[in-house]
C-alpha positions as CSV (number, residue, x, y, z in Angstrom):
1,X,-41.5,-52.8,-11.3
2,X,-39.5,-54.9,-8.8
3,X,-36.7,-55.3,-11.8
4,X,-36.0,-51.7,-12.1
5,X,-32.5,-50.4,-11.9
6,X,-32.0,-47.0,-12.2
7,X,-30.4,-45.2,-15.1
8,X,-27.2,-44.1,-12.8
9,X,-27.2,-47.9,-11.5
10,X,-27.5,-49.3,-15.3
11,X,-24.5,-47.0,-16.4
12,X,-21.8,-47.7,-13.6
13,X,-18.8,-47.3,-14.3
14,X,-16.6,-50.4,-14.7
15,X,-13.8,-48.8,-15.1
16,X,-11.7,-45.6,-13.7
17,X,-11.2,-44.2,-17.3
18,X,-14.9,-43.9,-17.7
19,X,-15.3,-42.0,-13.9
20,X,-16.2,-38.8,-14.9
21,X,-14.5,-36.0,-13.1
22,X,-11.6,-36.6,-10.1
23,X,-8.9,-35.9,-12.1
24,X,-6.4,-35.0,-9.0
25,X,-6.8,-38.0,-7.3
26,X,-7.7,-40.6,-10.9
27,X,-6.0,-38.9,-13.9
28,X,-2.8,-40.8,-15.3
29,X,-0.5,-39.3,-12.2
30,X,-3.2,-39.4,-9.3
31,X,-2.8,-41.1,-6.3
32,X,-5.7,-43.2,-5.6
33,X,-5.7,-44.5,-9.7
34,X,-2.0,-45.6,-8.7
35,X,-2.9,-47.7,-5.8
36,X,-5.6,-49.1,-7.7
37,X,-3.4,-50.2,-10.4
38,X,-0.9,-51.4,-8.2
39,X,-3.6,-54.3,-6.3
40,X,-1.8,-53.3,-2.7
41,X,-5.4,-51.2,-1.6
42,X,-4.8,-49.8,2.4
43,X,-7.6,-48.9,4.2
44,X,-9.1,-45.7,2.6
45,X,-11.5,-42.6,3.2
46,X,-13.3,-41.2,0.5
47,X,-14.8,-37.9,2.1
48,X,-16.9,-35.7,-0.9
49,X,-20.4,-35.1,-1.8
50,X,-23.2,-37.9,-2.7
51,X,-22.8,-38.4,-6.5
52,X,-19.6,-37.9,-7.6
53,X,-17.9,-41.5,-7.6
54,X,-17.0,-42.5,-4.1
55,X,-19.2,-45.7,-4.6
56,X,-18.1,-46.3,-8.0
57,X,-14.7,-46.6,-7.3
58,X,-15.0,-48.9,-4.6
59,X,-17.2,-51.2,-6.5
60,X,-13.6,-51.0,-9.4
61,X,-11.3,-51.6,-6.6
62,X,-12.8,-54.9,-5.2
63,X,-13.2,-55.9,-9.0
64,X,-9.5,-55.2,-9.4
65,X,-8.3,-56.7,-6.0
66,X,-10.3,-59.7,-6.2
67,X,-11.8,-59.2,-2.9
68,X,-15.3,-59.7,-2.3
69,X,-17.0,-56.4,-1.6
70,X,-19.9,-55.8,1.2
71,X,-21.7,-52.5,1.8
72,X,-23.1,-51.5,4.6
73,X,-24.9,-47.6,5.1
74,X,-24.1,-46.4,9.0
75,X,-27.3,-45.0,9.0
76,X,-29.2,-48.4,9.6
77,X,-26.1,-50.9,9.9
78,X,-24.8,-52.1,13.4
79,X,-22.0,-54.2,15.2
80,X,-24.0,-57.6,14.2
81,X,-23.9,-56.2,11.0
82,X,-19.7,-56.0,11.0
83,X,-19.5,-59.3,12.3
84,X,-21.4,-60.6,10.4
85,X,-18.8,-59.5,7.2
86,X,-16.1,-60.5,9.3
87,X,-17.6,-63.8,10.1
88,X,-17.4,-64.5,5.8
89,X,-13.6,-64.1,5.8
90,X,-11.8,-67.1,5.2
91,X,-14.7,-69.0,3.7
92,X,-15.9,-69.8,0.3
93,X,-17.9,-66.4,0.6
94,X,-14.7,-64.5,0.4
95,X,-12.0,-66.7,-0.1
96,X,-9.7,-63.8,-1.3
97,X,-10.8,-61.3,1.9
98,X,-13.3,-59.1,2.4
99,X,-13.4,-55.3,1.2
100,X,-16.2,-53.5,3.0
101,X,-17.5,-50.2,1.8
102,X,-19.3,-48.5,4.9
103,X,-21.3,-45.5,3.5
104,X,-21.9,-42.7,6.0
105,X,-19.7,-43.2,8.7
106,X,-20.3,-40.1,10.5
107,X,-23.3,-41.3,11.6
108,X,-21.7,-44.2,13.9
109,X,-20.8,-43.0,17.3
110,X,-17.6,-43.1,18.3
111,X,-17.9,-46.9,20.3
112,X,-19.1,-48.0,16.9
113,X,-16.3,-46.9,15.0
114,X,-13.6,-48.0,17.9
115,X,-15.4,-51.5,17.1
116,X,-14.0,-51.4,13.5
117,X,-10.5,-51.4,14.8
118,X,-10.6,-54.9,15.8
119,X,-11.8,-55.8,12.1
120,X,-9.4,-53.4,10.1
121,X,-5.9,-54.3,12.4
122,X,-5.1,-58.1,10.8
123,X,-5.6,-56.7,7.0
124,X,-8.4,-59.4,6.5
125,X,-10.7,-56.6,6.1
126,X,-10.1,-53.7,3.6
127,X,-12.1,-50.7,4.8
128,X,-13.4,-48.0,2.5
129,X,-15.4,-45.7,4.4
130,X,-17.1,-42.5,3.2
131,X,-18.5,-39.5,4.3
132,X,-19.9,-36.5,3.0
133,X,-18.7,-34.3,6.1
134,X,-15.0,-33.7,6.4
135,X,-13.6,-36.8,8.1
136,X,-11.3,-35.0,10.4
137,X,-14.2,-33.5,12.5
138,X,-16.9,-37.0,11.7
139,X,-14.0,-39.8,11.9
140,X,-12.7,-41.1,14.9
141,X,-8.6,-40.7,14.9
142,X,-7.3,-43.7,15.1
143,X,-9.2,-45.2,12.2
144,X,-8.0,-41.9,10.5
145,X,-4.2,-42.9,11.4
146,X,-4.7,-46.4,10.0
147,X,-6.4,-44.9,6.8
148,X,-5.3,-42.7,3.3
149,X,-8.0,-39.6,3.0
150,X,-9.0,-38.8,-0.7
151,X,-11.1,-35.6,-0.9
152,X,-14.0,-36.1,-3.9
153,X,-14.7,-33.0,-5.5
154,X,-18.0,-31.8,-6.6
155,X,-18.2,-31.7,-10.2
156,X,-18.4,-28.7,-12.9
157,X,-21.3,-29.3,-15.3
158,X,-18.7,-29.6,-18.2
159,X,-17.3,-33.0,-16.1
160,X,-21.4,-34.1,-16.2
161,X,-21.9,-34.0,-19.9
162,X,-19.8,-37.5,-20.5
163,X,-22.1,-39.3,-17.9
164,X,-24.9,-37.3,-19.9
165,X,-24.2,-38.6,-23.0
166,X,-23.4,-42.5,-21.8
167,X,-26.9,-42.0,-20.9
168,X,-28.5,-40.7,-23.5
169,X,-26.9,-44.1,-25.9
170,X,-28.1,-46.3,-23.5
171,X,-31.5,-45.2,-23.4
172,X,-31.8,-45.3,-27.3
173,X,-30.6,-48.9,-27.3
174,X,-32.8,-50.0,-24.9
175,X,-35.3,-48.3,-26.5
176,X,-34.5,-49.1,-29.9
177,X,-35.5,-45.2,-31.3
178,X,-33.4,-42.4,-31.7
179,X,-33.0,-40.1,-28.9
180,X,-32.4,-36.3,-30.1
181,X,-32.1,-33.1,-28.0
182,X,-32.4,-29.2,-28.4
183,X,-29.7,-26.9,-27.8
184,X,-29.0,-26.7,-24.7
185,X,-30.9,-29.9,-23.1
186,X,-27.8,-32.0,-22.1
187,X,-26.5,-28.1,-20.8
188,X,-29.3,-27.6,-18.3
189,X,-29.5,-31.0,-16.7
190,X,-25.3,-30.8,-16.5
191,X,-25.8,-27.6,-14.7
192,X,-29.1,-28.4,-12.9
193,X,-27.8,-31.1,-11.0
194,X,-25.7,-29.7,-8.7
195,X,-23.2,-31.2,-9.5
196,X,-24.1,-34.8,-8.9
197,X,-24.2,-37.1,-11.7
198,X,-27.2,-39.7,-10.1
199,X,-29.1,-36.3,-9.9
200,X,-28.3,-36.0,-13.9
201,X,-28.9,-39.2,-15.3
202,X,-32.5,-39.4,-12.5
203,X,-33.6,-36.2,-14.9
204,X,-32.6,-37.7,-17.9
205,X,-34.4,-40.3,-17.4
206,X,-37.3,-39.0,-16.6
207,X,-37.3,-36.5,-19.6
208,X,-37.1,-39.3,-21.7
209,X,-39.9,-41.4,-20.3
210,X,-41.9,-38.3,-20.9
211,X,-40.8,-36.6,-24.4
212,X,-43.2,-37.9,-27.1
213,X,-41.6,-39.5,-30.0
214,X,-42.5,-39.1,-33.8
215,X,-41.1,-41.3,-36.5
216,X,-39.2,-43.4,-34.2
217,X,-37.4,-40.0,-33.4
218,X,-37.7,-39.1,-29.4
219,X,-37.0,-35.3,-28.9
220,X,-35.7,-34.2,-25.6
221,X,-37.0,-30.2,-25.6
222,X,-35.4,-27.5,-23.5
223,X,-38.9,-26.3,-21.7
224,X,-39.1,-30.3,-20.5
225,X,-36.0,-29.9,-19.1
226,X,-36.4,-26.9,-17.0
227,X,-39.7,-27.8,-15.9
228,X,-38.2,-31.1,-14.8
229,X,-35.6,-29.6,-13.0
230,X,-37.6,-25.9,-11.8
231,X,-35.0,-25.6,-8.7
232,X,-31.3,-26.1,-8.9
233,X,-30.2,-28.9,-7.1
234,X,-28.4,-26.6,-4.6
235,X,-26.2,-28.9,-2.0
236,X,-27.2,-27.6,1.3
237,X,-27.1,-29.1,4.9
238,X,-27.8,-26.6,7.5
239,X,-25.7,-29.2,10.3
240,X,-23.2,-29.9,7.7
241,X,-20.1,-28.5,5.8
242,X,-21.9,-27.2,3.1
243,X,-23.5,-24.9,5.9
244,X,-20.6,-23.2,7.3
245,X,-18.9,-23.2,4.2
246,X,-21.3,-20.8,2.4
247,X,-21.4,-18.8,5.4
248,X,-17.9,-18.1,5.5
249,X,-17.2,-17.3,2.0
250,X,-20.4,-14.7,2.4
251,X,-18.6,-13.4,5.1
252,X,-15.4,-13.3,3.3
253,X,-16.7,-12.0,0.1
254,X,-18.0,-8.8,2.0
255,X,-14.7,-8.2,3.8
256,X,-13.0,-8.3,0.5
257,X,-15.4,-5.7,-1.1
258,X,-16.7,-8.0,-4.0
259,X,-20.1,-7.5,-4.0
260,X,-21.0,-10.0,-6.8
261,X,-19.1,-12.9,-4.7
262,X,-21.3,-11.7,-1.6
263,X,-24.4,-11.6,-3.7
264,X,-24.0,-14.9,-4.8
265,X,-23.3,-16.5,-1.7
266,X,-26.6,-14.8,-0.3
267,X,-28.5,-15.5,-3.0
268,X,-27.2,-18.8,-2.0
269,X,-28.4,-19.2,1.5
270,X,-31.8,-17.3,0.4
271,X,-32.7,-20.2,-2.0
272,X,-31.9,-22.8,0.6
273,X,-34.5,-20.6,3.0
274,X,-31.7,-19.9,5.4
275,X,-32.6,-16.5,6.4
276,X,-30.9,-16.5,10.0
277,X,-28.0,-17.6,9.0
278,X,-27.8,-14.8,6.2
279,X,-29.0,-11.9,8.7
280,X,-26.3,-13.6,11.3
281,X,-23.1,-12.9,9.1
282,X,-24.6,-9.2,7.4
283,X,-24.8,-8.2,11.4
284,X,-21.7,-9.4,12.2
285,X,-20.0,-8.2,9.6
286,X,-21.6,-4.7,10.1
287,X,-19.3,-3.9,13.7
288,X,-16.6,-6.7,12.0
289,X,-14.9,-5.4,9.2
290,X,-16.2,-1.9,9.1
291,X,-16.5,-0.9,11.9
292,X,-15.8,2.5,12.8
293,X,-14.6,3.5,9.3
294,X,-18.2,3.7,8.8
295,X,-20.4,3.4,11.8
296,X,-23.5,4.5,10.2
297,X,-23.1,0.9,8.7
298,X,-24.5,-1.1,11.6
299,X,-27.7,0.6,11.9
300,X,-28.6,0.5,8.4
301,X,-28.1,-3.6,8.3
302,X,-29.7,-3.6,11.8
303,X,-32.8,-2.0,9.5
304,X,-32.6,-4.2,6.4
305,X,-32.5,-7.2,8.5
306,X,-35.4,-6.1,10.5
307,X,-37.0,-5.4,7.3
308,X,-36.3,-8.8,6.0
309,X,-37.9,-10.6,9.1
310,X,-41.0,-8.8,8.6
311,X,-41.2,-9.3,4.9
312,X,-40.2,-12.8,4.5
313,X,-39.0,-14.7,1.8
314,X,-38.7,-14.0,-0.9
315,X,-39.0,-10.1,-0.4
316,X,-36.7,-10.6,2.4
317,X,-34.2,-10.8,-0.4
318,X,-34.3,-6.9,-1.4
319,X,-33.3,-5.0,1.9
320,X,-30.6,-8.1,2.6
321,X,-29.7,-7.3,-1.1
322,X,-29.1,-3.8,-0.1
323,X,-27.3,-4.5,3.4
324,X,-24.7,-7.1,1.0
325,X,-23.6,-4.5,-1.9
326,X,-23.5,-1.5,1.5
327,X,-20.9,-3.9,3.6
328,X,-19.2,-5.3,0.3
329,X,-18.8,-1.3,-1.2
330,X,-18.2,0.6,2.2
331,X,-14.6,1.5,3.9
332,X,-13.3,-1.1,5.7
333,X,-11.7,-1.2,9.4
334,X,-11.2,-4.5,12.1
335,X,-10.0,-1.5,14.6
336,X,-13.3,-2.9,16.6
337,X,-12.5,-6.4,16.5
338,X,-9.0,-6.3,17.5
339,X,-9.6,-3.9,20.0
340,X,-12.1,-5.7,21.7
341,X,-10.1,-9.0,21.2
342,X,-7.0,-7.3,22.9
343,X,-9.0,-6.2,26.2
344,X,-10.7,-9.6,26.4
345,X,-6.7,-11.4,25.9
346,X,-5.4,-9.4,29.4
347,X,-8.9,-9.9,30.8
348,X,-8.5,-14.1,30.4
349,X,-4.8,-13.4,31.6
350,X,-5.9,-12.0,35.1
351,X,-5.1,-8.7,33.9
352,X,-7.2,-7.1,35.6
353,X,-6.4,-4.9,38.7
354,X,-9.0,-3.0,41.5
355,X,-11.3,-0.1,39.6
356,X,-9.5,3.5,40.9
357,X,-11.4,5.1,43.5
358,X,-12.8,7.9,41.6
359,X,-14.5,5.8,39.5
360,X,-16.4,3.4,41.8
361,X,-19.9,4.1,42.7
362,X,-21.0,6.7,44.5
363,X,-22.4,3.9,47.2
364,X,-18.5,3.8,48.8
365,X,-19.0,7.5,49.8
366,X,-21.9,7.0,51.9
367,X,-20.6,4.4,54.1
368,X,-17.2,6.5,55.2
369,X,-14.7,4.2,54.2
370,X,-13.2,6.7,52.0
371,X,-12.5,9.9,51.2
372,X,-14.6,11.3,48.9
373,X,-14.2,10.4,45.1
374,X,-12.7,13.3,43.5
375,X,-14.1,12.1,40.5
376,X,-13.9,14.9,37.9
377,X,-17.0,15.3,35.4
378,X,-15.8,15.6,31.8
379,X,-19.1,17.4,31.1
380,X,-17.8,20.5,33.6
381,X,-14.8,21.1,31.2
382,X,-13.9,22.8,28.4
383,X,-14.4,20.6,24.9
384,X,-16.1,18.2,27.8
385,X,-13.0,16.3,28.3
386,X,-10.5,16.1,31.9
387,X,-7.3,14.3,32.1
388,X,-7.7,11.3,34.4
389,X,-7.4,8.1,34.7
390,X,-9.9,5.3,34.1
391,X,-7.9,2.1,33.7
392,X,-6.9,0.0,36.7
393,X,-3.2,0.5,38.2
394,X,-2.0,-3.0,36.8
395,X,-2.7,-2.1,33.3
396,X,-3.0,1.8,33.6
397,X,-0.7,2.5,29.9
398,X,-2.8,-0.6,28.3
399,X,-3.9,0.4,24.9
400,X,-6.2,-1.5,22.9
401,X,-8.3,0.5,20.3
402,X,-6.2,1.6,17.8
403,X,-7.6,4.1,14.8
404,X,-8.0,3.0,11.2
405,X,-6.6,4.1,8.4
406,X,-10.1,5.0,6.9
407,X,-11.6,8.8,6.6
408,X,-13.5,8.3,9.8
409,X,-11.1,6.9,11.9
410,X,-8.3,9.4,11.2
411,X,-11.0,12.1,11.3
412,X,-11.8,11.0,14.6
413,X,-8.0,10.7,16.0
414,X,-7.2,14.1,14.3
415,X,-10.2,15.5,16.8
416,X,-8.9,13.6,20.0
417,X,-5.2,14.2,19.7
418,X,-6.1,18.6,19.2
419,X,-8.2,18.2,22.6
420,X,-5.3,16.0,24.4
421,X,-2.9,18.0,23.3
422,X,-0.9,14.5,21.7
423,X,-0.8,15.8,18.7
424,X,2.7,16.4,17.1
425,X,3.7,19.9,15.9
């Protein structure tokens, strides 16, 4: 119907005491509610994900400030658009200023977003902008400099349940039948949604239309409600936040050994169908944070993920499975990392210094520009190891590798220091 308004549009908050969730930035001590209250609204940035306020509380601020409030999306708007807000201020239109809410900002380029300046700098316009991508990377700086940032926090399922139930009453009065639901209903659509409350109140709404009603009772059943919402509503963005964020606390989870946390976060990226990124970070962390306390490690994750490539999803998921709980459980050592990050630092620095003679190749020798090598062939000695020197005169005492503190590692420096005679007595 051309009328329709949906459920989430029907059941707007008018108020900040009826936003559900935001408490650090709208409970009785939070910044933002005390700006509101106090009518003196700055230009603001509400960076969070879709569903969980930003637009709602605009739409309370220009009630409370008296301003007239314009949206505009970023996504299709343009400079005409801007002007053409700006061209309302000072008329009957918007006698009291204008307040405009620009929704995706990211997505103007940065000439675009130097054009708001020019509208922001008097204080005739009121800028709210938001973004779902963090505005610090997405937002040009000097917008940023003449704007307060309020982060907008997913929220829990238990912070869905109010928007839930302001649902659920309004539905029964417009339908004008009771509305009744099985344990657990209101539960699986808080939890389904992902944490956005338009994604709640879409399902609800939809459950309703379809539940069948007997004596002017509707029941909401649980088996409607997971068929209606079959796949979490997973917030995923393979070019955004969400993206790296998951990646890092995968990668972080199995350099902390907790191999439920690196289980989740994988089963995470699987059910997005992310299966680079996934085999990217096991790799990675294979030669990254274990290293040589237990070198085995890399080829076995070199395996599963070749295993998971051929498979696919969702099979893919057992021998990734299996590389997760092997990183998360094994010994752990950056010994690699650092050493390798060492060598490249005095390499960047110029620290680098002609190769010594007896390790160029062979090639010189042929040409009589030198004496011959003298090369000595580690092979041709005892234990297959010579004292000599391989490092380059600059930088000859340069140490980089230093051993863990891991079974392997000290195994391994035990072995060397007997043969180079370095070990103490």
């Amino acid at each position: 119907m051309s009328g329709y308004q949906p459920l989430a549009d029907r059941i707007r908050p008018r108020t900040l005491d009826e936003v559900v969730g935001q408490a650090h930035i709208l409970g009785p001590d939070g910044m933002l509610r005390r700006i509101v209250e106090s009518g003196e609204i700055p230009n603001m940035v509400f960076y969070g994900p879709s569903g969980t306020g930003k637009t709602t509380v605009a739409n309370i601020i220009a009630r409370r400030s008296g301003r007239t409030l314009r949206k505009l999306n970023a996504t299709t708007a343009s400079l005409s658009d801007i002007r053409g807000v700006m061209d309302e201020v000072g008329t009957m239109l918007a006698p009291n200023g204008v307040l405009l809410y620009l929704d995706e900002i990211q997505y103007f380029n940065k000439k675009q977003q130097q054009s708001l300046l020019e509208f922001i700098e008097n204080g005739s316009i009121t800028l709210i902008a938001s973004t779902t991508e963090n505005p610090f990377f997405y937002v040009f700086n000097a917008i940023l400099s003449r704007s307060t940032v309020f982060e907008f926090k997913m929220l829990t399922a238990q912070e869905v349940l109010p928007a839930i139930d302001r649902g659920l009453a309004l539905l029964s009065s417009e339908r004008g039948e009771e509305i009744r639901c099985e344990d657990g209903v209101r539960e699986h659509i808080a939890a389904g949604c992902g944490g956005d409350v338009r994604k709640a109140l879409n399902a609800l709404e939809l459950l309703t239309a379809t539940a069948r009603g007997e004596d002017g009772v509707l029941t909401l059943t649980l088996e409607d409600a997971r068929a209606v919402s079959q796949r979490s509503a997973m917030r995923y963005d393979r070019e955004g936040d969400d993206h790296f964020d998951i990646a890092s606390a995968l990668m972080k989870s199995l350099r902390g050994s907790d191999p439920d946390a690196a289980l989740h976060y994988l089963a995470r990226l699987l059910e997005a169908g992310d299966l680079i990124t996934a085999i990217r970070r096991l790799l990675c962390s294979a030669s990254e944070d274990i290293g040589m306390a237990y070198p085995q490690a890399a080829a076995i994750v070199k395996a599963c993920c070749d295993s998971a490539l051929q498979l696919g999803l969702p099979e893919a998921k057992l021998p990734l499975a299996q590389a997760a709980i092997l990183l998360a459980t094994a010994p752990k050592s950056n010994s690699v990392v650092a050493a390798i990050d060492a060598a490249m630092s005095d390499v960047r620095q110029g620290k680098t210094g002609d190769f010594p003679r007896h390790l160029q190749n062979v090639h010189a020798d042929s040409a009589g520009l030198e004496r011959e090598q003298g090369y000595l062939y580690p092979h041709s000695f005892p234990r297959h190891w010579v004292r000599q020197q391989y490092l380059p005169d600059a930088i000859r005492d340069a140490r980089y590798y230093q051993y863990g503190d891991n079974k392997t590692e000290q195994a391994a420096k035990r072995y060397w220091e007997e043969i180079k005679g370095e070990r103490e007595e």
